[in-house]
N, C-alpha and C positions, 0 to 999 in steps of 0.2 A: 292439557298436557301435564303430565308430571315428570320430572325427573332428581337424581341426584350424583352422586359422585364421590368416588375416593383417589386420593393422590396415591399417587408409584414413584418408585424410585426414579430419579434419571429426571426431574422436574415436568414428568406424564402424569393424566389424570386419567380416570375411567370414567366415561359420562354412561349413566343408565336413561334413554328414554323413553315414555312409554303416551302414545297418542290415544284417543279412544275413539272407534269407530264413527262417530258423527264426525267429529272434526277433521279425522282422515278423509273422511266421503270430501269434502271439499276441495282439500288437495287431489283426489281422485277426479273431480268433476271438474277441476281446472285445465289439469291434464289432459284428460278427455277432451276439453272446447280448444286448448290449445294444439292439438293433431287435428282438432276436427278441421280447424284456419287453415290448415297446410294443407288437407285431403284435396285431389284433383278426382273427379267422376265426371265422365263423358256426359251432357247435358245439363248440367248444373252449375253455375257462378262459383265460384271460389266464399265459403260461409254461408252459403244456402243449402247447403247438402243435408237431408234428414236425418235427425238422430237416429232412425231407427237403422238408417244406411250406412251411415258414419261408425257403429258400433260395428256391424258385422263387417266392415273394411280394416278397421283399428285393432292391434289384438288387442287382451286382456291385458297382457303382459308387458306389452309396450307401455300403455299408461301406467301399470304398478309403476313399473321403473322409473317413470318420470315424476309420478307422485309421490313416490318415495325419496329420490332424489331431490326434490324441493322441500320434502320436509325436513330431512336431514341437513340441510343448508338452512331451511331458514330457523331451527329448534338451535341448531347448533350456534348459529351465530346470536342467537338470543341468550343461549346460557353464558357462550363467554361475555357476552357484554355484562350480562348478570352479576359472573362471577370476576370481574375485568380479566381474563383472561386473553394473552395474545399467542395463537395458535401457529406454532413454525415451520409443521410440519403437515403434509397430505396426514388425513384422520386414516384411521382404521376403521372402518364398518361392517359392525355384523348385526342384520337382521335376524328377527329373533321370529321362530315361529311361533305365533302365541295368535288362537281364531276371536282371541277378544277386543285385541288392540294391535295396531301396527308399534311396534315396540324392535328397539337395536340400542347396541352398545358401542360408543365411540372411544378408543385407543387414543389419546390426543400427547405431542408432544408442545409444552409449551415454553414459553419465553419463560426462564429462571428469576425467579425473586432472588434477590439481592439485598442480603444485610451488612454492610459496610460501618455497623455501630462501632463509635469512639474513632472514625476515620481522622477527622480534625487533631487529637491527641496524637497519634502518630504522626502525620504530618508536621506537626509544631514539634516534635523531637528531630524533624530529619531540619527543620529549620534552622533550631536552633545550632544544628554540627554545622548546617552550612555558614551562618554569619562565621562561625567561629576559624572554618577555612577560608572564607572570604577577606577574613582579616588578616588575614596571615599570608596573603599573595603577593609575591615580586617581581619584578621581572630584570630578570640579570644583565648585565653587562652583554653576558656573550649571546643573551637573544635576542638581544636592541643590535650588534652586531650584525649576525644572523639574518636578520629581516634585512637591513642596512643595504647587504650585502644582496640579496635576491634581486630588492628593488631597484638596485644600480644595474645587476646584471639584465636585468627587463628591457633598462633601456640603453641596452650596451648598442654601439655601432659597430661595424664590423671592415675589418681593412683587410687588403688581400696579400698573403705573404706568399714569397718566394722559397721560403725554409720550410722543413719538413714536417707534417703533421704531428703534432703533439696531442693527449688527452686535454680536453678545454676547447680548443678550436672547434672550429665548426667546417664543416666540408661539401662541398656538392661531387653529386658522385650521378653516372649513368652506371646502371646497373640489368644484366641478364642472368639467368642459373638455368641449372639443366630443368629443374622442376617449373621455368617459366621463362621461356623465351622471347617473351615479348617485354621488351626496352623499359628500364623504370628511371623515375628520375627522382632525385632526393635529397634533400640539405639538413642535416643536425650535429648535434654537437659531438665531439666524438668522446668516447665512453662513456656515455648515458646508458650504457646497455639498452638500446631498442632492437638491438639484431640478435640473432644465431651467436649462442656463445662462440669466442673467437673471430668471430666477423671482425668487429671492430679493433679489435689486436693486428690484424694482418693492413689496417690503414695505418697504426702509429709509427712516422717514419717516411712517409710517403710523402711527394713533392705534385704540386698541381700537373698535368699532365702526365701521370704515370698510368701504365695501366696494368692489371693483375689476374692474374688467373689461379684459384684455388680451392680446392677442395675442404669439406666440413661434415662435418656427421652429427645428426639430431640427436640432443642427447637423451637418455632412456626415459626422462622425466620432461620434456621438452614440453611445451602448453596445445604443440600441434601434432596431435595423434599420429597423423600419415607422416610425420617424419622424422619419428624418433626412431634412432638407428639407420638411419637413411644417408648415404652418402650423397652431398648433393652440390656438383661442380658449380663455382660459380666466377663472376666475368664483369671485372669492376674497371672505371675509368675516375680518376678522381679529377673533373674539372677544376675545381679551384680551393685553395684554402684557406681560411680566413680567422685572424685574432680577433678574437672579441673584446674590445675598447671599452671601458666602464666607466662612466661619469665620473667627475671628482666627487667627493662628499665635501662640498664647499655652499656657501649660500647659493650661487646660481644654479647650483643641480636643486634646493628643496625650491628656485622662484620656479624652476624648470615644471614642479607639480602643480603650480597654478592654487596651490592654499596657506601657501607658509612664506616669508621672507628672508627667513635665516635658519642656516644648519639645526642649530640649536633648539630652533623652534622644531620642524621636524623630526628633530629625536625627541622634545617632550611628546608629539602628536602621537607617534611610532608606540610610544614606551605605553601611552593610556591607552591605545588601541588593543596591546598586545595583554593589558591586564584585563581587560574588557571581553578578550576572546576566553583567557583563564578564568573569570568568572562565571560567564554563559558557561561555558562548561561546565562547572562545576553547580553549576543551577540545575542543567539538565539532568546529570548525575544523580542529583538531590532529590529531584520530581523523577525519575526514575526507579530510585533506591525506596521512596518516599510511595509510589506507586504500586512496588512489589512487595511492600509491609503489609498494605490496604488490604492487597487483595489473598496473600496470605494468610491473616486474617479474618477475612470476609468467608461467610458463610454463602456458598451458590454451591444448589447442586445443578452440576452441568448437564444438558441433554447430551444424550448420543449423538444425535442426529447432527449438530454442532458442533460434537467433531470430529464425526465423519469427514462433512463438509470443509473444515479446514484441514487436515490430513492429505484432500481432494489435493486442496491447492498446492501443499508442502506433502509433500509424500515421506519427507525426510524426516518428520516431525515426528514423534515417541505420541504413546496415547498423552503420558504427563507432562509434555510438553506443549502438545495442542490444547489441555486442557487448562494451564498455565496461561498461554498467551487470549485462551477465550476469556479466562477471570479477568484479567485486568481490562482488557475493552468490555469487557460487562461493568466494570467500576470504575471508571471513565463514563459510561455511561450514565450510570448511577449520582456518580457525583454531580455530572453536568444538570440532570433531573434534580437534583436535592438543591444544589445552589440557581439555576438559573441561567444554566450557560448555556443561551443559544446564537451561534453566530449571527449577524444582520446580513442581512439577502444583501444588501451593499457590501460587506466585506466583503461576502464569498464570491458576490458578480468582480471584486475589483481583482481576486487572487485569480480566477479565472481566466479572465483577460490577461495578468500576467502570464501566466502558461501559456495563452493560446499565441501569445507575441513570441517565447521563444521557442516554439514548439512550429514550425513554421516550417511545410515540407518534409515533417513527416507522417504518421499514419496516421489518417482520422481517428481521433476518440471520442468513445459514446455521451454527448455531454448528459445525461441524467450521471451515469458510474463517475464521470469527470465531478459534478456536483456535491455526488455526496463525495468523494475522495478529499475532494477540499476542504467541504463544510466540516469532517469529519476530524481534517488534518488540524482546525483552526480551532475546533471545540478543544482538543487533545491538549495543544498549546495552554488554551485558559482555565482550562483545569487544574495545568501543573502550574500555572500562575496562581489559580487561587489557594495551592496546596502551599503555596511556598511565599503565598502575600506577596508577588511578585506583582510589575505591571503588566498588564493583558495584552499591551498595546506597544 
């Protein structure tokens, strides 16, 4: 067998190969024995059948096909190993008439080389801006407040008032409309906007036992299609209404959390928590910002065929956009290949297990797609950790 090849654009090769009749005769004669095992003929054992019977049963053309088809698989998969190439896409094959040698030419698309030189230098500049915001992080008064204030109301209690609903309160309400007749029941706070604009306005004012009938119109932009514009009667009972009660901010509400003994204590916990969240962000940001210099950068030329396929997924997606989001998972890739970063079959069994604990009644998912999803989400993480000399862990 001889062959050779030149590169195309779009990270394709064109493979030439060319077999010579002896060593085709074998793929031919393999072929041949391999239909001859399958051939069934009345009075004869299944591989006892004569060659000379076997031939005039079998076409010609049948075994080309099949001889040809093995050569092509196995020349093929002998050149990419040759040349390490990883094939991504179904080949193009054209055989070639030539009465000397069984001889075609393979269209191949393949996995992009990826040069990502000086990736480290760039990284170490998005580092060096992040220590430099990292030093610079606070956390204010009114957002140690803020939090303060969530976490009392989490564990507000609630008491049942006599006076008329106000925005804050919380309400239970039975509820029917013309577009659904059948009974709903429901408790929230009131003006959180969860309803139909104006719902919630026609409760402010309303006393436990009252009951209301009114009308409302979907408005032109509303997030439910069938009922925008839609006049839609509706038929409320307000059961009960209730103040929501919020802990003091005194030592027994921070023993209440079961980690701190004093107020005080708790606001230092709160205050390092919340610089903690400001940092991760800004890490992420970092290995982000730090990620699209890389691949910017970075020389790949992308296959079509890749992003067809993601286009598939995202239809929404621009060619320079699909072709954007493939560079960077090819240099993620790349980096994890250059440094070393393969998850442990034990991480990724333990993240596994995590999802499959809260992921519990609902749709099965394919665990090989489950596997790599993880393993792939875990590699991505230790990438931007080694980009940013963060801990992996």
């Amino acid at each position: 067998m001889t062959s050779s090849f030149k590169k195309l654009p779009g990270s394709g090769a064109e493979l030439s190969v060319s077999i010579d009749l002896a060593e085709f005769k074998g793929y031919m004669d393999r072929a041949f024995e391999a239909r001859r095992a399958e051939l069934a003929i009345k009075g004869f054992r299944p591989g006892m059948i004569p060659e000379s019977l076997a031939r005039e049963a079998i076409s010609s053309k049948v075994v080309f096909d099949d001889a040809a088809e093995r050569a092509v698989k196995t020349t093929l998969a002998e050149a990419a190993e040759k040349n390490g190439w990883m094939i991504i896409d179904r080949p193009r094959i054209e055989i070639k008439e030539d009465p000397a040698t069984f001889s075609y030419i393979a269209t191949l698309s393949l996995f992009p080389e990826v040069d990502i030189s000086g990736y480290m230098a760039i990284a170490e500049k998005e580092r060096t801006a992040l220590a430099a915001k990292k030093a610079g992080l606070t956390v204010t008064d009114k957002e140690l407040e803020d939090a303060l204030l969530w976490l009392r109301t989490s564990r507000a209690t609630l008491a049942e008032l006599a006076t008329p609903a106000e925005k804050g309160d919380v309400i239970d309400i039975d509820m029917t409309s013309s577009e659904d007749a059948k009974p709903h029941h429901d408790r929230f706070v009131l003006g959180n906007g969860r309803f139909m604009p104006g719902f919630e306005e026609k409760l402010v004012g309303v006393t436990a036992g009252k009951r209301l009938e009114f009308p409302l119109t979907g408005p032109a932009d509303y997030w439910k299609e069938s009922l925008r514009g839609k006049e839609i009667a509706f038929d409320v009972t307000v059961n009960t209404v209730f103040e929501r009660v919020l802990p003091m901010a005194d030592d027994a509400f921070a023993q209440s959390l079961g980690r701190v003994t004093t107020f005080e204590e708790l606001q230092a916990n709160m205050r390092a928590g919340i610089l903690a969240e400001k940092a991760q962000h800004e890490d992420e940001a970092a290995a982000q910002k730090a990620l699209e210099a890389i691949s910017d950068a970075a020389t790949i030329d992308i296959p079509g065929t890749m992003t067809l396929r993601i286009k598939e997924q995202d239809p929404s997606l621009t060619d320079l956009a699909a072709k954007k989001k493939i560079a960077q998972h090819l240099v993620i890739y790349e980096i994890a290949e250059k440094e070393g970063i393969q998850p442990a079959d034990e991480e990724v069994a333990k993240e596994i297990a995590h999802y499959n604990a809260g992921a519990k009644g609902t749709e099965p998912v394919d665990a090989k797609r489950l596997h790599d999803y993880i393993y792939e989400r875990i590699q991505q993480k230790n990438v931007y950790a080694q980009l940013l000399g963060t801990d992996r862990h």
